[in-house]
C-alpha positions in Angstrom: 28.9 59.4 -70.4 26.9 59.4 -73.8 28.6 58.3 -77.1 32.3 57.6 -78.1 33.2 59.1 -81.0 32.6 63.1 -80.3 34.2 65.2 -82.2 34.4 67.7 -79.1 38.2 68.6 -77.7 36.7 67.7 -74.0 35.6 64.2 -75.1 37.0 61.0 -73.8 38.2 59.0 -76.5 36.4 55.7 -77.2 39.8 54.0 -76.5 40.1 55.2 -73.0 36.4 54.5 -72.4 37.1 51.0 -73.8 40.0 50.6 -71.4 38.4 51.5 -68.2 35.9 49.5 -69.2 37.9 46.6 -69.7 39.4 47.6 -66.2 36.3 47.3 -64.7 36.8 51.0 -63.6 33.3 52.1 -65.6 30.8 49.8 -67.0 30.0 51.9 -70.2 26.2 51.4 -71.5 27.1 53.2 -74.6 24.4 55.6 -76.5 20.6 55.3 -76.0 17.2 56.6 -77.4 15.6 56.1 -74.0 17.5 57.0 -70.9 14.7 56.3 -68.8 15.5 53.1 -67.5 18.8 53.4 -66.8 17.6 56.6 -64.3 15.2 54.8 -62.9 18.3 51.8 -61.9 20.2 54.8 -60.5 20.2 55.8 -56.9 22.0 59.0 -57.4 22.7 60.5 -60.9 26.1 62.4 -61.2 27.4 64.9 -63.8 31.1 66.3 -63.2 30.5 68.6 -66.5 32.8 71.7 -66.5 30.2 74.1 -68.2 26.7 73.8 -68.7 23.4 75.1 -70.1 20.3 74.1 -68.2 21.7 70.1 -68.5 19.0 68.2 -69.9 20.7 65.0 -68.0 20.0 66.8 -64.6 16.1 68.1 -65.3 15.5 64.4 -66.5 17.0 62.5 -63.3 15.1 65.0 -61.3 11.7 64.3 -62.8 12.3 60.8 -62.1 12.9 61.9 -58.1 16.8 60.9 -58.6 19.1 62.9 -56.5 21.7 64.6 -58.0 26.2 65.2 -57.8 27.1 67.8 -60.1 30.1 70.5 -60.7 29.1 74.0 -59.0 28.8 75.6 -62.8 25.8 77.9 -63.6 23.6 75.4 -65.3 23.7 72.6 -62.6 23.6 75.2 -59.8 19.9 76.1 -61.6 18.9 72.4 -61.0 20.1 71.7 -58.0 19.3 73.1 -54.6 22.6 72.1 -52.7 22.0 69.8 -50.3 18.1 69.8 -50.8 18.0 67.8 -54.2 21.8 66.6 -54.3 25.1 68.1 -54.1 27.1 70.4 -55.8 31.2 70.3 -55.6 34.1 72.7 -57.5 34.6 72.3 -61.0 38.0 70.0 -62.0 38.2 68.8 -58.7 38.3 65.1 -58.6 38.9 65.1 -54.5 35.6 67.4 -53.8 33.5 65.0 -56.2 34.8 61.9 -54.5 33.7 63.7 -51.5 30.6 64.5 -52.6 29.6 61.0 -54.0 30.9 59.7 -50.2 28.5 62.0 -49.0 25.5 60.6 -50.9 26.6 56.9 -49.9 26.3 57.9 -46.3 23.2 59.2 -46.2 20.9 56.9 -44.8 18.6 55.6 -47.5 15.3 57.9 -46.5 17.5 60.7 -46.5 18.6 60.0 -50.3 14.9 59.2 -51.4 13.9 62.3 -49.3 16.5 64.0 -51.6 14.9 62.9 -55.2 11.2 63.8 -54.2 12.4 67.1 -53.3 14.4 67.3 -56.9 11.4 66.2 -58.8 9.2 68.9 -56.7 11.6 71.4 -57.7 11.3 70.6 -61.4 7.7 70.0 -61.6 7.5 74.2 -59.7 10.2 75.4 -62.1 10.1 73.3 -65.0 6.3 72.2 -65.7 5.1 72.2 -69.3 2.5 74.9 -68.4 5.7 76.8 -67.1 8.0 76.0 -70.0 5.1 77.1 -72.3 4.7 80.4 -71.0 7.8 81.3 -71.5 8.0 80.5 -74.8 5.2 82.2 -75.5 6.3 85.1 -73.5 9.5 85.4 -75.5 7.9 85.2 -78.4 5.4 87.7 -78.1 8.1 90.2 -77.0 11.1 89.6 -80.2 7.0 89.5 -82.2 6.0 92.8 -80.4 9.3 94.8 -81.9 8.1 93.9 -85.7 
């Protein structure tokens, strides 16, 4: 969920989040410098963003062979390989993530670990540093190449 407070219209005030909390409908961790832990606790991580770049949230918890539930927008469908490495389910559908989530539960649990190593195989072949590298280098030497 990341930290109450945004400034951004789409944000769930910290109210709400303090609510639901209270509710025992989340259990809200709250901000942190080092997500890595909390992954690695995770048997499935789930973003139900409505747009997205190349999530940062997704590349991580696929790195750390954690399946993945996300919305079918262009970023997440770059991470995820539908049922290969996790779901994907319509955007501002509540009913088709429920459904996807349901899905993950009743996998059996080789299935779901089968699931993550394929994820992190998928970002060390797309997203290696030697990958992410080239291309950097590659767009640079072609905005430096029309100087």
């Amino acid at each position: 969920m990341g930290a109450t407070g945004s400034e951004s219209r789409t944000a769930i005030d910290a109210r709400t989040v303090k609510t639901w909390s209270d509710e025992g409908v989340i259990e809200y961790l709250g901000a942190t410098l080092d997500v890595r832990p909390f992954i690695a606790a995770a048997d499935c991580v789930v973003l139900p963003s409505y747009r997205e770049g190349a999530p940062r949230t997704l590349i991580e918890a696929a790195a750390m062979a954690r399946p993945l539930i996300a919305t079918d927008v262009p970023g997440c469908r770059s991470i995820i390989d539908d049922g290969v490495t996790g779901f994907l389910c319509k955007v501002r559908d509540a009913d088709a993530l429920a459904s996807a989530c349901l899905r993950f539960r009743d996998l059996s649990r080789d299935t779901q670990i089968a699931m993550g190593l394929a994820g992190r195989a998928k970002m060390e072949r797309e997203f290696g540093e030697a990958i992410v590298i080239a291309a950097y280098r590659d767009a640079l030497a072609q905005v430096t190449a029309g100087n």
